[in-house]
DOKOL-840306 format. One record per atom (N, C-alpha, C): residue in three letters; chain; atom name; z, y, x. Coordinates in steps of 0.05 Angstrom, whole numbers, plus 5000, padded with zeros to 4 digits. Atoms other than C-alpha are relative to their C-alpha. Example, Ala and Ser with C-alpha at 12.3 -4.5 7.8 and 13.67 -1.06 7.14 Angstrom:
BEGIN
  residu  chaine  atome    c3    c2    c1
     ala       A      N  5000  4976  5018
     ala       A     CA  5156  4910  5246
     ala       A      C  5000  5024  5018
     ser       A      N  4999  4976  4984
     ser       A     CA  5143  4979  5273
     ser       A      C  5014  5022  4985
END
This chain:
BEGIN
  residu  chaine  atome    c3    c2    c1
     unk       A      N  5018  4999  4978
     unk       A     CA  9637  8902  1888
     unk       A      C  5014  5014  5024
     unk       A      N  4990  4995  4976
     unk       A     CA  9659  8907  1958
     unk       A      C  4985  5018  5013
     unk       A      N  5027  4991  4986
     unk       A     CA  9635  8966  1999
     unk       A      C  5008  4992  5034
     unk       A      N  5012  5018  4973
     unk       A     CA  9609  8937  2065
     unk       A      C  5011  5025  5027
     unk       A      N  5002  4976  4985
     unk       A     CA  9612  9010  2099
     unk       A      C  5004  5021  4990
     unk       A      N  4993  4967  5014
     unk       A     CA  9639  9081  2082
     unk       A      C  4979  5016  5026
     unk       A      N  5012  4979  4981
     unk       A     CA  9603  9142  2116
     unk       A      C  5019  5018  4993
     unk       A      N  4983  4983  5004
     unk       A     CA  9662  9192  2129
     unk       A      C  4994  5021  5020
     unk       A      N  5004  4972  4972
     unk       A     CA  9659  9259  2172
     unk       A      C  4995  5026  4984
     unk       A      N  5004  4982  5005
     unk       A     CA  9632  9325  2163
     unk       A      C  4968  4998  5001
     unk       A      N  5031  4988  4993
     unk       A     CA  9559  9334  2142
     unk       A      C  5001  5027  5018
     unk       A      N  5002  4977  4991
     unk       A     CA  9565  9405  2170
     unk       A      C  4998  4991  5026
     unk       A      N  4999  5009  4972
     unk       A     CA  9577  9372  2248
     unk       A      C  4966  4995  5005
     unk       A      N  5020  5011  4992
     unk       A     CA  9512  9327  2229
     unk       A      C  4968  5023  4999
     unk       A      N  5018  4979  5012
     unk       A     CA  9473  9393  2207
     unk       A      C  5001  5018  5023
     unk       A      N  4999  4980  4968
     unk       A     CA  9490  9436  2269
     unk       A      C  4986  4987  5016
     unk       A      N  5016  5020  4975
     unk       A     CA  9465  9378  2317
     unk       A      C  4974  5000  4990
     unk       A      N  5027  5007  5001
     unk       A     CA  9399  9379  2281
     unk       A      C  5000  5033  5009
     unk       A      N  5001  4964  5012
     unk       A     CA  9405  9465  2275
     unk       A      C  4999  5000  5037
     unk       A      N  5000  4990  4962
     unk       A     CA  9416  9462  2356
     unk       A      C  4979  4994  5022
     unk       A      N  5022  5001  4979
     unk       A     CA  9352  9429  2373
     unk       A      C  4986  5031  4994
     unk       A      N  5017  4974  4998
     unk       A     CA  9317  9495  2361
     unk       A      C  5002  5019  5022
     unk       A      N  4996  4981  4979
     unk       A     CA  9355  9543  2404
     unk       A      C  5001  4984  5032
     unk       A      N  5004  5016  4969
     unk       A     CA  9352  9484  2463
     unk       A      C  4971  5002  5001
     unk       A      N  5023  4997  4994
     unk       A     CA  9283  9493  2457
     unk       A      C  4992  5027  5004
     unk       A      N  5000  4973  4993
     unk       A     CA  9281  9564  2454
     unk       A      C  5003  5013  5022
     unk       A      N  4998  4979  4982
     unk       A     CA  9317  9584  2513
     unk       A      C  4987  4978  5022
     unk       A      N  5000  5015  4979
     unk       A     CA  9280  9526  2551
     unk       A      C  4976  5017  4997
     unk       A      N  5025  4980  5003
     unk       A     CA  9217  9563  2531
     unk       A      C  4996  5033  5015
     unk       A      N  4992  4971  4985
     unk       A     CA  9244  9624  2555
     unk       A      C  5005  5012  5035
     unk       A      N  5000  5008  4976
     unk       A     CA  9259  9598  2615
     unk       A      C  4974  4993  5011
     unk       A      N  5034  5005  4989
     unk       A     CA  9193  9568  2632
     unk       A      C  4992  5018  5003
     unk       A      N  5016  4971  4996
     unk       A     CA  9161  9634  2620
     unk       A      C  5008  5013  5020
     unk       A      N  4997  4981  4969
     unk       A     CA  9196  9672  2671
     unk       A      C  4996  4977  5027
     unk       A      N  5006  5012  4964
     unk       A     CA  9193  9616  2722
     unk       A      C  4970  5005  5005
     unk       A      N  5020  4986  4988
     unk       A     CA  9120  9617  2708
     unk       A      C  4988  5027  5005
     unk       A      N  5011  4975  4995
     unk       A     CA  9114  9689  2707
     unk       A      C  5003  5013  5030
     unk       A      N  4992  4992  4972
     unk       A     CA  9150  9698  2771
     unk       A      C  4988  4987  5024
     unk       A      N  5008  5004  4989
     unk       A     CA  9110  9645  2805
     unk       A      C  4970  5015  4997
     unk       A      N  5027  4983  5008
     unk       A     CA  9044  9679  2782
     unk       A      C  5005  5029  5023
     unk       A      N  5000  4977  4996
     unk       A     CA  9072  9747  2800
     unk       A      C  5022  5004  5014
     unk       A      N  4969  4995  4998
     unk       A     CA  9136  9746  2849
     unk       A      C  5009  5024  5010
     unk       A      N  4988  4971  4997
     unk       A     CA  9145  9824  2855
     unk       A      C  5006  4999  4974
     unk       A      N  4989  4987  5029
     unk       A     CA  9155  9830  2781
     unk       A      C  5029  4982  4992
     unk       A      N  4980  5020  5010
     unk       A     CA  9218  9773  2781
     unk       A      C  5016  5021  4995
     unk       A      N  4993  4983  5006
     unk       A     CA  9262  9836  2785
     unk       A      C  4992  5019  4966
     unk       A      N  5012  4985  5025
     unk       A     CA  9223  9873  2725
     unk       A      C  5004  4984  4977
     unk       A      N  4996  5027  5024
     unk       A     CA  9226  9810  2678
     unk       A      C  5025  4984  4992
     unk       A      N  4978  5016  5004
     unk       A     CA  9294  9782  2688
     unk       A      C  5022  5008  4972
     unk       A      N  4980  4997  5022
     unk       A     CA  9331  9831  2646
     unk       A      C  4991  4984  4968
     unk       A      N  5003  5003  5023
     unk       A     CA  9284  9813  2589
     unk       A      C  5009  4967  4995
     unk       A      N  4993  5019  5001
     unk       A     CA  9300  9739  2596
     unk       A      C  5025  4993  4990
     unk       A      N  4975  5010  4999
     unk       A     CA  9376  9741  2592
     unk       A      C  4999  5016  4965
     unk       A      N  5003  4995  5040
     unk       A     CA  9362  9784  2520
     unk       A      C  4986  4984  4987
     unk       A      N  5004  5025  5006
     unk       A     CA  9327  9735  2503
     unk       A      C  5016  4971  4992
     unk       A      N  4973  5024  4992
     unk       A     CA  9371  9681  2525
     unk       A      C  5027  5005  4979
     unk       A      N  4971  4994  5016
     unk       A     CA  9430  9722  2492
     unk       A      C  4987  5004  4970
     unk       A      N  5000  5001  5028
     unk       A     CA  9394  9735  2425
     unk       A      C  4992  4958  4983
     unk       A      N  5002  5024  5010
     unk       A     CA  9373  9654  2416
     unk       A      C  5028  4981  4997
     unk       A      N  4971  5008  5004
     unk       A     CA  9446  9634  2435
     unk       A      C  5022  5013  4971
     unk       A      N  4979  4988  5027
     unk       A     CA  9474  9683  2378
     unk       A      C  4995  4983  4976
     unk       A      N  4996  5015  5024
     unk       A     CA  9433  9643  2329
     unk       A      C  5009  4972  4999
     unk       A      N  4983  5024  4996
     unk       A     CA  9459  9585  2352
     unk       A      C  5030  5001  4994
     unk       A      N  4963  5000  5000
     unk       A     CA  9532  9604  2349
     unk       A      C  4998  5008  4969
     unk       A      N  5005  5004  5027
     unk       A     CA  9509  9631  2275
     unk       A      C  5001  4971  4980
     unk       A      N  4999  5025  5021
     unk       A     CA  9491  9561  2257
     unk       A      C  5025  4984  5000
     unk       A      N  4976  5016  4989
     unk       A     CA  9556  9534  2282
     unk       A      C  5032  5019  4983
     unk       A      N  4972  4980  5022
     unk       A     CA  9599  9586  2242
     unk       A      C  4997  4993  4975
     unk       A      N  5007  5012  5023
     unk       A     CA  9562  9569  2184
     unk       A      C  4994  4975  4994
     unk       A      N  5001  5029  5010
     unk       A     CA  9563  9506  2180
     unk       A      C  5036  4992  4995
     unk       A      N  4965  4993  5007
     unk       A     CA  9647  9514  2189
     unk       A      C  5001  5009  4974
     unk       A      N  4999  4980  5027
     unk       A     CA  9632  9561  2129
     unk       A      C  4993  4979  4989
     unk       A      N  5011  5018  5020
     unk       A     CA  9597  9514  2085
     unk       A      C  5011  4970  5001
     unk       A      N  4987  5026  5007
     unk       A     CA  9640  9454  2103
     unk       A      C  5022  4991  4988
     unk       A      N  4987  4995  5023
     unk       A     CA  9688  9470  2058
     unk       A      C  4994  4999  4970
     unk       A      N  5004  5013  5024
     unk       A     CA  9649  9471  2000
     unk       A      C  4979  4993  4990
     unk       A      N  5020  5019  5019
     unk       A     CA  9602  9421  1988
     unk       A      C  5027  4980  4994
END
């Protein structure tokens, strides 16, 4: 029996691209919020920004997590 088609690569690549919609939604979420918070309230854009970028920087870490570990684990399955 002839095979028609191989599937070759790295699951781990196709497992990150699903693992990355989350944190694209996260920091879009994050985003929204301050835009609307700042249009609601634009004296507080100052007061709210820092919390944004911690934000921003803790959803990007788990993103770069999933992207290490998936390096990690593509080795041994």
């Amino acid at each position: 029996m002839d095979l028609v088609a191989a599937v070759e690569g790295s699951t781990a690549a196709i497992g990150y691209g699903l693992a990355a919609i989350g944190p694209g939604i996260g920091v879009g979420l994050v985003f929204s919020a301050y835009i609307q918070a700042t249009a609601r309230q634009p004296e507080s854009s100052r007061l709210t920004l820092p919390y944004v970028w911690i934000g921003f920087a803790v959803i990007e870490a788990l993103a770069l997590l999933g992207i290490a570990f998936g390096f990690i684990w593509a080795g041994n399955v």
